[in-house]
C-alpha positions as CSV (number, residue, x, y, z in Angstrom):
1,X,122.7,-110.1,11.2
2,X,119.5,-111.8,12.4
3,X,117.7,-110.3,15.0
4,X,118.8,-112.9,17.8
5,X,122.3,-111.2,17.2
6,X,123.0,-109.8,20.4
7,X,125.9,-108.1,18.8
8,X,125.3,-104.5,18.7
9,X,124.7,-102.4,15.4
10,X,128.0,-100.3,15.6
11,X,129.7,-98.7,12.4
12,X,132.7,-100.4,10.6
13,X,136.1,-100.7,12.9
14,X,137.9,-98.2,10.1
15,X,135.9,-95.2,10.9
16,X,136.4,-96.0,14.7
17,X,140.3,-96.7,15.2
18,X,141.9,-94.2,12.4
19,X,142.9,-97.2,10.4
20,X,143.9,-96.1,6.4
21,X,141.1,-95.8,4.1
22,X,142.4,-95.7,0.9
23,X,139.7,-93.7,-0.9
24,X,139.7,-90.9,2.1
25,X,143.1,-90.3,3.5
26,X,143.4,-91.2,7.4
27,X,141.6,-88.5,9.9
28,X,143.9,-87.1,12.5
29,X,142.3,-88.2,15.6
30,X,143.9,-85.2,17.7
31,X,142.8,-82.8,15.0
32,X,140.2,-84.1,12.6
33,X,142.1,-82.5,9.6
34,X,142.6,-84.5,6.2
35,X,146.4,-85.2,5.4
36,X,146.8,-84.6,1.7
37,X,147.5,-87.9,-0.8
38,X,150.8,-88.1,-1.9
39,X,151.4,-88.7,-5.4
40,X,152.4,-92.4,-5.4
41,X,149.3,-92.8,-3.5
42,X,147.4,-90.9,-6.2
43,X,148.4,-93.4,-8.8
44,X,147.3,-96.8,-6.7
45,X,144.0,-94.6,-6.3
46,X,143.3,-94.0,-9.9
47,X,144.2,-97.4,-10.7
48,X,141.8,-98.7,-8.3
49,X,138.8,-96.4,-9.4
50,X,139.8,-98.0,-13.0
51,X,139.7,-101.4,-12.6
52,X,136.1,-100.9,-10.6
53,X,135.1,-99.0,-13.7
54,X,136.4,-101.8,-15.8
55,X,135.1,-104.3,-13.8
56,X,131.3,-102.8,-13.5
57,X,131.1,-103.4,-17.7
58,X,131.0,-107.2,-16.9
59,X,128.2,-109.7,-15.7
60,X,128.5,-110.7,-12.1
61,X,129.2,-114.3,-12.4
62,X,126.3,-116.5,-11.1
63,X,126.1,-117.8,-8.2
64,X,126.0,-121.4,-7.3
65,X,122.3,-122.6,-6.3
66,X,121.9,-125.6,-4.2
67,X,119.6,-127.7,-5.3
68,X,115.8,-127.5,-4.3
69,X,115.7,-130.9,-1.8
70,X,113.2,-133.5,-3.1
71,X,109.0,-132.8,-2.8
72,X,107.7,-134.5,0.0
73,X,104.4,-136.5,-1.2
74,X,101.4,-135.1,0.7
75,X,100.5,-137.1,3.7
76,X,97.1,-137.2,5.5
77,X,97.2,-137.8,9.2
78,X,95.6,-140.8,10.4
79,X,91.9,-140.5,12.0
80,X,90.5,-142.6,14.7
81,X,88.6,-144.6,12.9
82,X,91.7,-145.5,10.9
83,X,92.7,-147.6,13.6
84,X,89.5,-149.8,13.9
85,X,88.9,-152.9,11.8
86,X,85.8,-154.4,11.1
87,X,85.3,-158.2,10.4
88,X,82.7,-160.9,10.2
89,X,83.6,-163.9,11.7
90,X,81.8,-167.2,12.1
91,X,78.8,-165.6,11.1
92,X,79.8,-162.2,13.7
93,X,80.7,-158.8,13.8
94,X,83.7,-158.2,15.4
95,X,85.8,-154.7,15.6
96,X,89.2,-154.2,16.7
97,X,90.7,-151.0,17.4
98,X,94.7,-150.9,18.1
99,X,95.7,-148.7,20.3
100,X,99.4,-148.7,20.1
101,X,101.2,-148.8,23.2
102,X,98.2,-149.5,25.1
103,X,99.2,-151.4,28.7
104,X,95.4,-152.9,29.0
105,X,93.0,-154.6,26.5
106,X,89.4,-154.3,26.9
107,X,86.6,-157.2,25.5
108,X,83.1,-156.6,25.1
109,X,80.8,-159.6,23.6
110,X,77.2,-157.7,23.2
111,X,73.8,-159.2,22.9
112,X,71.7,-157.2,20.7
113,X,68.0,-156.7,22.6
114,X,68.4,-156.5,25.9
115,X,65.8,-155.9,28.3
116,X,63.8,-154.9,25.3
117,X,63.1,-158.7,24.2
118,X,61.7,-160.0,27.1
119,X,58.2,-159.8,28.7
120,X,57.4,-157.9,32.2
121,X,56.7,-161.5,33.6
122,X,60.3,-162.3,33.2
123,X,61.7,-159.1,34.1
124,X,65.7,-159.7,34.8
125,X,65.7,-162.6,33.6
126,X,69.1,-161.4,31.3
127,X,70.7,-159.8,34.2
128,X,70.4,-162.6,36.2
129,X,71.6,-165.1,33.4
130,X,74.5,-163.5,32.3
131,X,75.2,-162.8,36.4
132,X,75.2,-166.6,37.2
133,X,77.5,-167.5,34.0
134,X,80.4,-164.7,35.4
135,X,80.7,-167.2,38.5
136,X,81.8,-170.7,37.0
137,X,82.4,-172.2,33.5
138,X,83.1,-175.8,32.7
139,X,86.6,-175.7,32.9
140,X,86.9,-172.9,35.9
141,X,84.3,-173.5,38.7
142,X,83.7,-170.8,40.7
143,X,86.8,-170.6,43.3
144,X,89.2,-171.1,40.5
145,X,87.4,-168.5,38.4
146,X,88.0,-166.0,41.3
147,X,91.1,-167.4,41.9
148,X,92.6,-166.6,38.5
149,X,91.0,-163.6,38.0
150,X,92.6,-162.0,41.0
151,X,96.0,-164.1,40.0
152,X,95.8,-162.4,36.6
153,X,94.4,-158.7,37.4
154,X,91.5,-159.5,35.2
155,X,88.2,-158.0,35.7
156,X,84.7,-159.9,34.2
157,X,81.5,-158.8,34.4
158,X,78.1,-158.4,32.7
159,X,76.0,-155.4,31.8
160,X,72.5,-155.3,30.6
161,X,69.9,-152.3,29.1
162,X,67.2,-151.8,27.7
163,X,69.1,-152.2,24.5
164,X,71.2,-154.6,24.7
165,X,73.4,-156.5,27.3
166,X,77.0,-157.5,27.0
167,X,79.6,-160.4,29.0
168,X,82.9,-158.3,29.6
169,X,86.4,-158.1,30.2
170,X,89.2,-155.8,31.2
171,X,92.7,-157.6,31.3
172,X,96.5,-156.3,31.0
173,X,98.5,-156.8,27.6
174,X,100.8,-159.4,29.1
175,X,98.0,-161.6,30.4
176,X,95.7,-161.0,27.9
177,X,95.9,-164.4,26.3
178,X,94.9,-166.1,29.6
179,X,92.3,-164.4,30.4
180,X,90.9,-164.8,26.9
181,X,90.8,-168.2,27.3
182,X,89.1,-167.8,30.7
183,X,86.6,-165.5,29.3
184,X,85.7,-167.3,26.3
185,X,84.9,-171.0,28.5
186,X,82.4,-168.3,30.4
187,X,81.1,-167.5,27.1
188,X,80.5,-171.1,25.5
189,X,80.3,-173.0,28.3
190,X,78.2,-171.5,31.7
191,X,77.8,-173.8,34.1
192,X,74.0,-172.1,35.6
193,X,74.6,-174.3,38.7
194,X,71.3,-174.1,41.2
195,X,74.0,-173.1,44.1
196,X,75.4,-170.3,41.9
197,X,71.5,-169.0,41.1
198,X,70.3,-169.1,44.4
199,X,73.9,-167.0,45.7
200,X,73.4,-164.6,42.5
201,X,69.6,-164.0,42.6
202,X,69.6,-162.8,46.6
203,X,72.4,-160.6,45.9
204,X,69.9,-158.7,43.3
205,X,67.2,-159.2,45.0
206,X,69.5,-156.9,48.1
207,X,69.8,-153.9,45.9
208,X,66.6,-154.2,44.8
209,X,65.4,-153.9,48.5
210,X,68.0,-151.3,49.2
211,X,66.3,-149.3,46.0
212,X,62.9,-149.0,48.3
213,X,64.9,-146.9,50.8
214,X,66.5,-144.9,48.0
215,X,64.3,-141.3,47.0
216,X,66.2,-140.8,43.7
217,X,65.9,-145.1,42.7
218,X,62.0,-144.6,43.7
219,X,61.7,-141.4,41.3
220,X,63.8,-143.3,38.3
221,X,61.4,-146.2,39.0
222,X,57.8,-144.6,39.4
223,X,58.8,-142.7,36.1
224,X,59.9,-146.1,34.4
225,X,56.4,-147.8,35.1
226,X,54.8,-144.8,33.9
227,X,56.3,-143.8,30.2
228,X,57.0,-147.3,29.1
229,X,53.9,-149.5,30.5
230,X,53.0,-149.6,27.0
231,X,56.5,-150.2,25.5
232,X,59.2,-153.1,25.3
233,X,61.1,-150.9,27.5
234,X,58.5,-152.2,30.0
235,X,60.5,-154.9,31.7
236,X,62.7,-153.4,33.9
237,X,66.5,-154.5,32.9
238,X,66.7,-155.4,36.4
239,X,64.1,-157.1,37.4
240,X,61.1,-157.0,40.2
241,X,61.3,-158.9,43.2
242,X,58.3,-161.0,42.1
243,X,60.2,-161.7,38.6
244,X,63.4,-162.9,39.9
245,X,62.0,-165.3,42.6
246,X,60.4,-167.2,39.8
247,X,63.5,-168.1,37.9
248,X,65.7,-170.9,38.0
249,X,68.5,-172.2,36.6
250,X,66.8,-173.7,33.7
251,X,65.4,-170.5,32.8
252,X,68.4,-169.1,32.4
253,X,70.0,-172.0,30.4
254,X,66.9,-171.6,27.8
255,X,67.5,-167.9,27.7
256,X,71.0,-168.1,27.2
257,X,70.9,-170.4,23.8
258,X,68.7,-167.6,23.0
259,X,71.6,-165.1,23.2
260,X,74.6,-166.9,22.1
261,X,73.4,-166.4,18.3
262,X,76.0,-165.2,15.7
263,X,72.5,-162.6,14.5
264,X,72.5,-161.3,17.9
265,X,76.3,-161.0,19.1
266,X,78.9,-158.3,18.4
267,X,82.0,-158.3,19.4
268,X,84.6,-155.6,20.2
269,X,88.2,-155.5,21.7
270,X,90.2,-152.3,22.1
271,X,94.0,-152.6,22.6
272,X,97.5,-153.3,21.8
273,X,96.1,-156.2,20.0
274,X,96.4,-157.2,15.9
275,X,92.8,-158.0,14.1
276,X,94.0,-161.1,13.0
277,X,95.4,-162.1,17.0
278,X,91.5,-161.7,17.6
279,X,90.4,-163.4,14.5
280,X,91.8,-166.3,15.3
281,X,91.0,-166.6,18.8
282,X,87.2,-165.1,17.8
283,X,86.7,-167.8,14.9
284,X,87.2,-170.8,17.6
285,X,85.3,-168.8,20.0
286,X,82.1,-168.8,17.9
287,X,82.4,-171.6,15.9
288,X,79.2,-174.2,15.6
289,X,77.1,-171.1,16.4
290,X,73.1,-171.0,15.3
291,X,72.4,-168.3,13.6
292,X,69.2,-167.9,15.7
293,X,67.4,-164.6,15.4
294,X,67.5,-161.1,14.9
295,X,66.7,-158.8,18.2
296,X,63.0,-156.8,17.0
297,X,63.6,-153.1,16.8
298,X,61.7,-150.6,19.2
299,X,59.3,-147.9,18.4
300,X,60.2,-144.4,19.8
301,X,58.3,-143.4,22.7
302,X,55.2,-141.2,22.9
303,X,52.1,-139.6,24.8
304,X,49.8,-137.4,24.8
305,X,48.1,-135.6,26.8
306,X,51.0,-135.1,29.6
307,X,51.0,-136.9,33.1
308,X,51.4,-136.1,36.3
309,X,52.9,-138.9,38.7
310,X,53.3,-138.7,42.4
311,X,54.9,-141.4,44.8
312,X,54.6,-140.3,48.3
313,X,56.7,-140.6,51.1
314,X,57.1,-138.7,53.8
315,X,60.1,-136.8,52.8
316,X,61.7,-133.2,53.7
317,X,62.9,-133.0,50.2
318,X,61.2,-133.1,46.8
319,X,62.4,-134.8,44.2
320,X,60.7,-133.8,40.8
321,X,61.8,-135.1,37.0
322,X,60.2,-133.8,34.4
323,X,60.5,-135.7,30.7
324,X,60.0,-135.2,26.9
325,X,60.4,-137.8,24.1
326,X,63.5,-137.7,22.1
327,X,64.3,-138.7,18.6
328,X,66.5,-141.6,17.6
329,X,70.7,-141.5,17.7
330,X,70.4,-141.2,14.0
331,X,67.7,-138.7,13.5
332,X,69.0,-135.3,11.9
333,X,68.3,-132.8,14.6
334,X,69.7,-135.1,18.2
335,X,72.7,-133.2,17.3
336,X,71.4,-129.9,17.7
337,X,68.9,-131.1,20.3
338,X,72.1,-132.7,22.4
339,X,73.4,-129.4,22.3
340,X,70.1,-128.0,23.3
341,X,69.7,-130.1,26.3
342,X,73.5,-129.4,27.4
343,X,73.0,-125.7,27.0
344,X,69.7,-126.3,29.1
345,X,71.5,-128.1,31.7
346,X,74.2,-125.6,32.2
347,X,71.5,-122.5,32.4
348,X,69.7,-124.5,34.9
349,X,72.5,-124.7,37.0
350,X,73.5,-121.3,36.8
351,X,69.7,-120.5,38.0
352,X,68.4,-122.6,40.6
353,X,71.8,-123.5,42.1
354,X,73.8,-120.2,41.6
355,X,71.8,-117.6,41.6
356,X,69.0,-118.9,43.5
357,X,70.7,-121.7,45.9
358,X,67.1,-123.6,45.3
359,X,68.9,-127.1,45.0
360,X,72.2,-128.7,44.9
361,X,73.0,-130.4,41.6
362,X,69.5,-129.4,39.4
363,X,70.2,-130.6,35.5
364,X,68.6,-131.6,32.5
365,X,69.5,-134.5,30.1
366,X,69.3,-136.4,27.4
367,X,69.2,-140.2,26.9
368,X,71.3,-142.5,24.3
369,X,69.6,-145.3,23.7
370,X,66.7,-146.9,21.1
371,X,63.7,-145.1,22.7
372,X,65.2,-141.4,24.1
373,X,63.9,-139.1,26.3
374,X,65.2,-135.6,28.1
375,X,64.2,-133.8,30.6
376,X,64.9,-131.8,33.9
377,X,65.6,-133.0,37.3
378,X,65.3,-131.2,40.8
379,X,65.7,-132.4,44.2
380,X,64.6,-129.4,46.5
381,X,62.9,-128.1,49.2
382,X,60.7,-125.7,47.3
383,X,60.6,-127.3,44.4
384,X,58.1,-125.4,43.1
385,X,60.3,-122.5,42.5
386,X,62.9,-124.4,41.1
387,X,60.5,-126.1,38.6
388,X,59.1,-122.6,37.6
389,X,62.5,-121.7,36.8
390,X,63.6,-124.6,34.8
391,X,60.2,-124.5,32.6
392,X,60.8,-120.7,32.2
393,X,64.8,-121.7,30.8
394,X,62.9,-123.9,28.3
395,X,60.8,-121.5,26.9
396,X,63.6,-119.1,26.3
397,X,65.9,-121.4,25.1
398,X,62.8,-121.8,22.4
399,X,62.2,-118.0,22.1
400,X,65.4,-116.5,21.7
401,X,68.8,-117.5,19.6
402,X,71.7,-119.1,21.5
403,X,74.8,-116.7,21.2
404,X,77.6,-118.2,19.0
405,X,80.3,-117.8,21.5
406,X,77.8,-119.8,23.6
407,X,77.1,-122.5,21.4
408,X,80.9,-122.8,21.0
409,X,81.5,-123.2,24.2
410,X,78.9,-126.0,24.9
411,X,80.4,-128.0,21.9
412,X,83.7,-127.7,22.7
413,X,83.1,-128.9,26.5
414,X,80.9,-131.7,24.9
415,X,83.9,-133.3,23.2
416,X,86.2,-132.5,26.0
417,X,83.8,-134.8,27.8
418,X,83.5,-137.2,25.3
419,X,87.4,-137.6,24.9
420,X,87.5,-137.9,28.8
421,X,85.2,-140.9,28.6
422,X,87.4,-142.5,25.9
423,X,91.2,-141.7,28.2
424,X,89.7,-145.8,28.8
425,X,90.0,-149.0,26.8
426,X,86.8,-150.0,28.0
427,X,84.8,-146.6,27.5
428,X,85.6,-146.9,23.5
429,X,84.1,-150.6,23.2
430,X,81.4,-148.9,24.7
431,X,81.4,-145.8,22.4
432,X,81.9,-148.3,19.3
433,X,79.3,-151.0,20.3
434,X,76.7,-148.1,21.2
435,X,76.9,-146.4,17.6
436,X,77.4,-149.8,15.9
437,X,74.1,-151.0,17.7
438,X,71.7,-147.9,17.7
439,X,73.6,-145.4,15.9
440,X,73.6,-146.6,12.6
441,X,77.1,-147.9,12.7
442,X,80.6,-147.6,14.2
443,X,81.7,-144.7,11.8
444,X,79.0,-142.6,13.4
445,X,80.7,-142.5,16.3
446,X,83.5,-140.2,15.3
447,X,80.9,-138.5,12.3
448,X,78.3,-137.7,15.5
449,X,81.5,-135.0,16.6
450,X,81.7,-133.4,13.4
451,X,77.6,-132.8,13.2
452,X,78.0,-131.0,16.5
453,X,80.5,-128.6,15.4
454,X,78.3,-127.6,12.4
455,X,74.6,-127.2,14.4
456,X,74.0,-123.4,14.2
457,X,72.0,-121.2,16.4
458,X,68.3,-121.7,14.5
459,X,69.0,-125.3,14.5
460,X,69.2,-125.6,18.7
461,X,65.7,-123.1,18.6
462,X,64.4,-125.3,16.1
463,X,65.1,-128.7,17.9
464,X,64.0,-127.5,21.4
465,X,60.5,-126.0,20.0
466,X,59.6,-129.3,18.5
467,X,61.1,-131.6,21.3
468,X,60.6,-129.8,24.6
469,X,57.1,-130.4,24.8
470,X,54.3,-132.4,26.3
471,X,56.8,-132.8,30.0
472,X,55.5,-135.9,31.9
473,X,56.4,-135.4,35.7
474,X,57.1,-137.8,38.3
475,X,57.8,-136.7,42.0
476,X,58.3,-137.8,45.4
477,X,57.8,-136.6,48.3
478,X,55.0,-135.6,50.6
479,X,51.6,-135.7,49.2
480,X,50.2,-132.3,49.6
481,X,53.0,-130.7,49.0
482,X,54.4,-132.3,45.9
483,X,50.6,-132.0,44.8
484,X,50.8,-128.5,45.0
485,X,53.9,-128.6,43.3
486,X,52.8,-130.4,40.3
487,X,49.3,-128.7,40.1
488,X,50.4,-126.2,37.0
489,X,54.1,-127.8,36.0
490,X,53.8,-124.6,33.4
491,X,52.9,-124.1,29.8
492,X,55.8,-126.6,28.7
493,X,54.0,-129.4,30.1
494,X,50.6,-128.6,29.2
């Protein structure tokens, strides 16, 4: 009986209902007394003890075995990176990733460099270029490019970093091959009309001005200017309003041929899609490309001694960022220093806004690109407390070990976060083209997870004694008082 039998465990129905057992008699229910055996039953007893005697001498015959069903061979279950293909086509890097089932197809076409390449003088100049060649194309001017975007769902658009810059696009499955074709006439043939410059260049220029009214876009700024005046990372990716005035559509035609190089372009499509669909459509789309040249590589940041940088405004609230240079993607310890700057960040949280109330959303963080910095970042109205207490987190997360059950926790809310940001087409070709740009390749995009799950305590210690130095600070607010603020940031920034 298995024990999902509700049956109950009773005894056998002979010993409840009186029925004849041959070896005991019957039991008088009324009485309980044994009737005696009678002879003839005597005999058919004996001759049934006998032939169980007899039959006791021989083997029990064997029973039938079914037959053991067939080995199954040992199958490995599939990995993500199983489902990404990597070609070069036409002289370019192109990866595919299939995801089956998949309703949308994302297309990224990056440009290796970015901001990085150009000079301070021509600051923008890439955002601005590949801006003016998502509004008309030779074969789609720019109503009918708006017009058939909205007709198909399609989405194009342009990004640009310090790194690198990319021409994008984000389309259903069942449209997808017309909005290729759309995208790729953007891509070879721009039409940089002056109209289409002037229209594109006030519309940056607006945020730019909008920025100026903006505390937090004035503290990112100020900071900018200060740790990279020295760097390629000095040309803002988007642009001054002194840059962009001087550029035309000429400019941005020269610029472009500089970019649409097979040694600078990489291309990646996530999506229902087969390699060799893209292959096809990728080997027309870059055919009769120059080869051109290689983006230049960027040394990491540095300085010493560290800086104090004040932009005042007259401002109720402070807001205060303090940095640290940061090693490359593919240095040893960014694992265990991204785990130290997430373990940072959640500890700062927990003290100025929880326990303190000093500010609403203080953090720290840590950058993912060529040249990386982390840091801290406070917006308060005593922001001098709150900096004391973020510079005394650092110290002890340089002091003393990070629990295990700790650590375990940070990493696994890391990769829930980082499987969040991938739920989307377009946040992989971001993920892919990141690692495959500045990360030493695709493949170290799904490595980078496994290298976080094997950083131990001594390793986040060791990574934030050697990294969380030197703080350069940047606030704004009112003079004095940020001044006084600032005056003795703490022995982490000395």
């Amino acid at each position: 009986m298995s024990s999902s039998d509700p049956t109950p465990n009773v005894a056998p129905p002979s010993t409840l209902t009186g029925q004849p057992n041959p070896q005991r008699g019957t039991v008088d229910r009324p009485t309980g007394r044994r009737k005696p055996i009678q002879p003839k039953q005597r005999w058919r007893w004996l001759l049934s003890v006998l032939a169980l005697l007899i039959l006791s001498d021989y083997p029990a015959p064997a029973q039938r075995r079914e037959p053991a069903p067939p080995r199954q061979p040992s199958v490995s279950l599939a990995q993500p990176q199983d489902f990404v293909t990597e070609q070069t086509i036409a002289g370019v890097k192109t990866l595919v990733k299939r995801r089956p089932g998949s309703q949308t197809v994302a297309v990224g076409l990056f440009f290796a460099g970015g901001a990085s390449q150009t000079s301070p003088q021509q600051a923008g100049i890439e955002a601005l270029t590949l801006a003016v060649a998502t509004e008309a194309s030779r074969r789609f001017p720019r109503e009918t490019l708006r017009q058939e975007t909205a007709r198909l769902g399609a989405g194009l658009s342009y990004v640009v970093t310090y790194d690198y810059s990319a021409l994008t696009l984000a389309t259903t499955q069942k449209t997808f091959e017309t909005a290729w074709n759309l995208f790729a006439d953007v891509v070879r043939h721009p039409r940089f009309e002056a109209e289409d410059v002037v229209l594109t260049r006030e519309r940056l220029l607006a945020s730019l001005l909008d920025d100026e009214d903006d505390p937090e876009a004035i503290l990112q700024q100020t900071q900018a200017n200060a740790i990279y005046r020295h760097h390629p990372y000095a040309a803002a990716p988007r642009g001054t309003t002194e840059t962009l005035t001087r550029l035309g559509a000429t400019d941005l035609r020269a610029h472009y041929a500089k970019l649409l190089t097979t040694k600078r372009l990489l291309l990646v499509v996530v999506g229902d899609v087969s390699p060799d669909r893209i292959a096809k459509r990728a080997a027309r789309l870059f055919a009769g490309l120059p080869a051109g040249t290689a983006a230049r590589s960027v040394p990491p940041l540095s300085w010493e001694p560290a800086d104090v940088v004040i932009a005042a405004r007259p401002l109720p609230t402070d807001y205060v960022q303090g940095v640290y240079t940061a090693p490359a993607l593919t240095a040893p310890d960014f694992p265990a220093l991204r785990l130290a700057a997430a373990i940072l960040r959640d500890r700062v949280f927990e003290e100025v806004r929880v326990k303190r109330n000093l500010s609403y959303a203080p953090t720290a963080f840590l950058s993912a690109q060529g040249a990386n910095v982390g840091g801290v970042y406070v917006s308060a109205v005593d922001a001098r407390q709150a900096v004391t207490v973020m510079l005394d987190e650092i110290e002890r997360l340089k002091s003393e070990l990070v629990e295990p059950s700790e650590l375990r926790a940070t990493v696994a809310q890391f990769l829930t976060t980082y499987h969040l940001a991938e739920e989307t087409n377009s946040g992989q070709v971001s993920a892919l083209a990141l690692y495959e740009l500045l990360g030493g390749g695709w493949r170290q995009a799904f490595v980078s997870l496994d290298r976080l799950q094997s950083v131990t305590p001594e390793q986040v210690r060791d990574a934030a004694r050697r990294y969380m130095t030197n703080l350069r600070f940047t606030a704004v607010g009112e003079e004095a008082r940020v001044r006084r603020l600032l005056s003795n940031p703490g022995p982490s920034a000395e």
